[in-house]
Legacy VTK file of the C-alpha trace (Angstrom):
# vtk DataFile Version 3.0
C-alpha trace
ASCII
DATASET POLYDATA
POINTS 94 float
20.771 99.326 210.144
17.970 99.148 212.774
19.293 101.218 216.168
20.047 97.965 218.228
22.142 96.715 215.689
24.200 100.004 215.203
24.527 99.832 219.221
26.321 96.540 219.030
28.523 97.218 216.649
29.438 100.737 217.958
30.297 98.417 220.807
32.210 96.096 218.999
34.124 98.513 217.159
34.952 100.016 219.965
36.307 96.632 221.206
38.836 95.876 218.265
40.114 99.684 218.237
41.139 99.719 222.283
42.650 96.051 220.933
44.156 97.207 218.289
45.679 100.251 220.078
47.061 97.917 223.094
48.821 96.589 220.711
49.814 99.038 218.847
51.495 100.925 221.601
51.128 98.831 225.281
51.554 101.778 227.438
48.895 103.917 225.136
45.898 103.379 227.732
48.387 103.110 230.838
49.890 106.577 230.042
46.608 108.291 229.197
44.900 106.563 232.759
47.648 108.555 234.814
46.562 112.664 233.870
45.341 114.654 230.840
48.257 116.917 228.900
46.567 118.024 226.144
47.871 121.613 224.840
44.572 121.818 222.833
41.349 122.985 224.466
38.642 122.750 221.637
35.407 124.172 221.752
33.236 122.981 219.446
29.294 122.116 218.276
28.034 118.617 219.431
27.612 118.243 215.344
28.297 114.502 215.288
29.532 115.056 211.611
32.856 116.475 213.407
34.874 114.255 215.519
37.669 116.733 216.814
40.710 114.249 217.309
39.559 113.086 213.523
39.227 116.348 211.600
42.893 117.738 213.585
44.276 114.332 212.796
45.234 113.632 216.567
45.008 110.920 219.122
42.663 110.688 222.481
44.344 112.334 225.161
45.263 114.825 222.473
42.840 117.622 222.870
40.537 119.017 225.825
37.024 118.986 224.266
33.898 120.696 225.351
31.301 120.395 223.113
27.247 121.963 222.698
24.651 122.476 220.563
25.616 124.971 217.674
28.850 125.881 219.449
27.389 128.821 221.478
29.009 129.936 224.550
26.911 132.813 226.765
28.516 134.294 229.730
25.745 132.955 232.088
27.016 129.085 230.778
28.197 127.562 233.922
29.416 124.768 232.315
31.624 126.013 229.476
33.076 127.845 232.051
33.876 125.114 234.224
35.392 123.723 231.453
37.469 126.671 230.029
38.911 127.363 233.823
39.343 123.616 234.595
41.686 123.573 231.206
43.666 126.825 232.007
44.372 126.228 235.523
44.630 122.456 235.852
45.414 120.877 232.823
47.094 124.390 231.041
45.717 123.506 227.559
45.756 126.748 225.067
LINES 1 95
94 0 1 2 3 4 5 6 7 8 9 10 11 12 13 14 15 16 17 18 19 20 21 22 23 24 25 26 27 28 29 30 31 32 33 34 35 36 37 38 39 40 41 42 43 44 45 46 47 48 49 50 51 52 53 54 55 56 57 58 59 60 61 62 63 64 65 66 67 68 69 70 71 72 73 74 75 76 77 78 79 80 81 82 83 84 85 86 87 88 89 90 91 92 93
């Protein structure tokens, strides 16, 4: 599938799964718009081979993700720790 075709169609399935979960449940996107509860802060590798919502068999909204290349985390990473103190003391994930 040549890359512009894989684009639309990642588009397009994305388009019939938001549908499909509107429907499913109305207040799904309402209730996730208002905050982030997740209990769940994952750290993981940006491996696209391992959606984490897919492989824990939960929903979006369901886990706090940060993710990087081969899931290495050095003490001089800014980010990861923005992320790991944004999840303990605003959104209190574990």
């Amino acid at each position: 599938m040549a890359q512009e075709d894989s684009f639309l169609y990642a588009l397009s399935s994305n388009d019939a799964w938001a549908s499909y979960k509107a429907h499913q449940n109305p207040e799904f996107f309402p209730k996730l718009a208002e905050k982030q509860t997740p209990q769940i802060l994952w750290l993981g590798c940006s491996d696209s081979r391992c959606p984490e919502t897919t492989i824990l068999g939960l929903q979006p909204g369901d886990v706090f993700v940060h993710r990087n290349i081969a899931n290495i985390i050095s003490p001089s990473d800014i980010n990861t720790a923005a992320v790991i103190e944004y999840a303990v003391a605003h959104i209190k994930g574990e």
